[in-house]
Residue, then its C-alpha position, 0 to 999 in steps of 0.5 A: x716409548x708406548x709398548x701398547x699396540x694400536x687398535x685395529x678394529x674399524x670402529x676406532x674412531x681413529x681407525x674409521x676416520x682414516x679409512x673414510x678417507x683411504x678406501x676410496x677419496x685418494x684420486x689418482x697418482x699421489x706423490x704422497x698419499x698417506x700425507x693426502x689422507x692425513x690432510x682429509x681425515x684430520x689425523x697426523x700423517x705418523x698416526x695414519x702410517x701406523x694404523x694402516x700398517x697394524x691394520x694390514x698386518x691385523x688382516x682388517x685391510x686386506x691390501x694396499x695398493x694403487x689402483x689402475x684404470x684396468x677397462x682402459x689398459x686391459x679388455x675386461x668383462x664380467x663373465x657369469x658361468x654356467x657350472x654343474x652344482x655338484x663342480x661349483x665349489x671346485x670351480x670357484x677354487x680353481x678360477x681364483x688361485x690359478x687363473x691370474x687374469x680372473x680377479x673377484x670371484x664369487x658365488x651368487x644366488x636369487x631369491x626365486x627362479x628367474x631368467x639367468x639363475x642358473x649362472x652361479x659362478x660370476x667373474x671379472x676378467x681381464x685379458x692383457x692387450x692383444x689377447x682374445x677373451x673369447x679363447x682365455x673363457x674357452x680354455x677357463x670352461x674346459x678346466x672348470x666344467x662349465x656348460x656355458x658362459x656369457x661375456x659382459x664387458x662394460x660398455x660404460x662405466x658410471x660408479x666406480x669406487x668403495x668406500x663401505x665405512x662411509x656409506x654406512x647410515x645412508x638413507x635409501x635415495x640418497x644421491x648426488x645432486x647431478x646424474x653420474x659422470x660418464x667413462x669410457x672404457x677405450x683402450x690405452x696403448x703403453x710404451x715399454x717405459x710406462x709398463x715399467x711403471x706402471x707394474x711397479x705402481x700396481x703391486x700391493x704394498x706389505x706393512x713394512x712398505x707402508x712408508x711416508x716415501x712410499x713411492x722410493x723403493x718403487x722408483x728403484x724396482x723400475x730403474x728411475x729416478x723418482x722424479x722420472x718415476x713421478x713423471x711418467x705416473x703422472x702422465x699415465x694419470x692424464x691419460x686416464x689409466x691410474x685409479x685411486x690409492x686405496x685400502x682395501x677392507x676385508x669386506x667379506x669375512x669378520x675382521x679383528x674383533x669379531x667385526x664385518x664391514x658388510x654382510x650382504x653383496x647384491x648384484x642389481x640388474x635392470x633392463x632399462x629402454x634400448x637407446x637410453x642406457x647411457x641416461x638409465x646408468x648416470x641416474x643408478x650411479x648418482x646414488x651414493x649407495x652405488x660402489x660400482x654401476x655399468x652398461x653391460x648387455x646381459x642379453x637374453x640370458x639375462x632377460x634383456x638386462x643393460x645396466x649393472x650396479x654393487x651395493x653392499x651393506x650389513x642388512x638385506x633389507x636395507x639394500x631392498x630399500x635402496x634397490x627400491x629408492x633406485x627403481x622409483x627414481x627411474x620410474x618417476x623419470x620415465x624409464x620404463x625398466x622392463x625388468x629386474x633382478x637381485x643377484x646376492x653374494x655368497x661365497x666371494x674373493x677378490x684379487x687384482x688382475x694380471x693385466x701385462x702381456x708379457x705375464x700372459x705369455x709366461x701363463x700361456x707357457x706354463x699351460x702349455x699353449x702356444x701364444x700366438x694361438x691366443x692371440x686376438x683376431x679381433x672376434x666379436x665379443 
């Protein structure tokens, strides 16, 4: 046997052709997804189960893990805050190690002054069901020092997917032949069977559970068979609450051999017509430079913004002339976006959100809240 370790920079051709496939092309629950990415990357399913464990424990994939559907399981919002300078590193520390329910976290900035450039602090937020965003962000200002905050939840979502190794090369315009599908972000109520599982599904693997039985250990840790596991997966995959199985790459810091995935974070904002921000967001999300696309209301604070997208890439120019592809796109279209704007990505982190009520209530003991006083009133948000 070979004592020769396996790469695990991405761009081994070996390497970049598993991850093109395992960022973000592996839909939904898969009884056996490394051997559905084997099938779609042309490798043999022993080589993608080492290079993703070596690449895991390399650091060059941050994590592994099966993704939910969390708008439909959870209420979610991209929260922007308003921080003194002088506590806008504090406060960025402070939301992503102690504050379970704040996944990314990250420090933006514009090019000039522009309505909304006082929020530094931007964050996504889920709130487990039957708790209130509004009093979770309240309790959040008090312990960051924030002056304000304004809550954006997604009303739409019309991208949602990584997939940064692929989306490297792309030609500024390049899209889908169709404008983007449309998803709701409805919420889905859980039985206590389905939570089982689906806390179970949800946590990061560790490099030695990258296993072609990957779902057995699973199975157990939820007291079931692994055909009721699989079962009640499967169910939780029609109702539309499980995502992809995906690695996830250290996208922001430098990876094993001094390599970036990406270099530039730009949050694109648009202010596109009243009554046509489901048509505005389908055509942003039909190019393929677009990792996520959103109507979310920024409201005055943000200059009358509704629609939201992600794109990342390892020159700023290149995601100017993206931005630029998009917005001649609406224009010829007759979308008469009223405004926009580029936030760009500094300091960043990322983790999953909590999303059960029972870690709520524990997180509410351990601050020293009552519960119940935590509980949604059905506040307009």
């Amino acid at each position: 046997m070979s004592t020769v370790a396996n790469p695990v920079e991405i761009d081994d051709p070996v390497n970049t052709s598993i991850l093109r496939v395992s960022e973000d092309r592996i839909q939904g629950f898969q009884i056996d997804p490394f051997g559905k990415i084997a099938e779609l990357s042309g490798q043999p399913v022993d080589t993608v189960i080492d290079r993703i464990r070596g690449m895991l424990d390399a650091g060059t994939i941050r994590r592994v893990r099966q993704t939910l559907m969390a708008t439909n399981l959870a209420a979610g919002a991209l929260i922007a805050w308003r921080v003194p300078p002088a506590d806008l590193e504090q406060a960025f520390s402070n939301l992503f190690e102690t504050d379970p329910f704040t996944g990314h976290v990250v420090i933006r900035s514009t090019d000039s002054e522009t309505p909304g450039s006082a929020y530094r602090l931007w964050t996504t937020l889920k709130v487990p069901q039957g708790f209130s965003m509004r009093k979770h962000c309240e309790f959040l200002k008090k312990r960051i020092n924030a002056i304000d905050y304004k809550i954006m939840p997604a009303k739409r979502v019309f991208a949602l997917g990584v997939g940064h190794l692929r989306r490297r090369g792309l030609e500024p315009g390049s899209r889908a032949d169709e404008p983007a599908e449309v998803h709701l972000t409805e919420i889905v109520k859980l039985d206590e069977t389905e939570w089982r599982v689906l806390i179970a599904l949800k946590r990061e693997f560790a490099p030695d559970e990258i296993v072609r039985d990957v779902w057995g250990a699973r199975a157990k840790e939820a007291e079931m068979s692994l055909n009721d596991f699989s079962a009640v997966a499967e169910r939780l995959c029609e109702r539309g609450v499980i995502g992809r199985f995906s690695t996830f790459l250290e996208h922001v810091k430098p990876t094993a051999g001094d390599l970036r995935v990406t270099r530039y974070n730009a949050l694109f904002h648009w202010a596109a017509p009243v009554g046509r921000e489901i048509e505005a967001g389908r055509e942003v999300g039909r190019h393929h430079i677009m990792t996520h696309a959103y109507w979310r209301e920024g409201g005055p604070e943000f200059a009358g913004v509704n629609i939201m997208g992600v794109a990342h890439g390892l020159e700023k120019d290149q995601i100017l002339a993206h931005k630029h592809a998009i917005d001649e796109h609406l224009r010829e279209l007759g979308l008469d976006i009223s405004y926009s704007n580029v936030f760009w990505g500094g300091r960043s982190e990322i983790k999953p959100s909590e999303i059960s009520p029972i870690a709520y209530r524990q997180f509410c003991e351990d601050q020293g809240l009552d519960p119940a006083s935590m509980r949604d009133e059905a506040e307009a948000i």
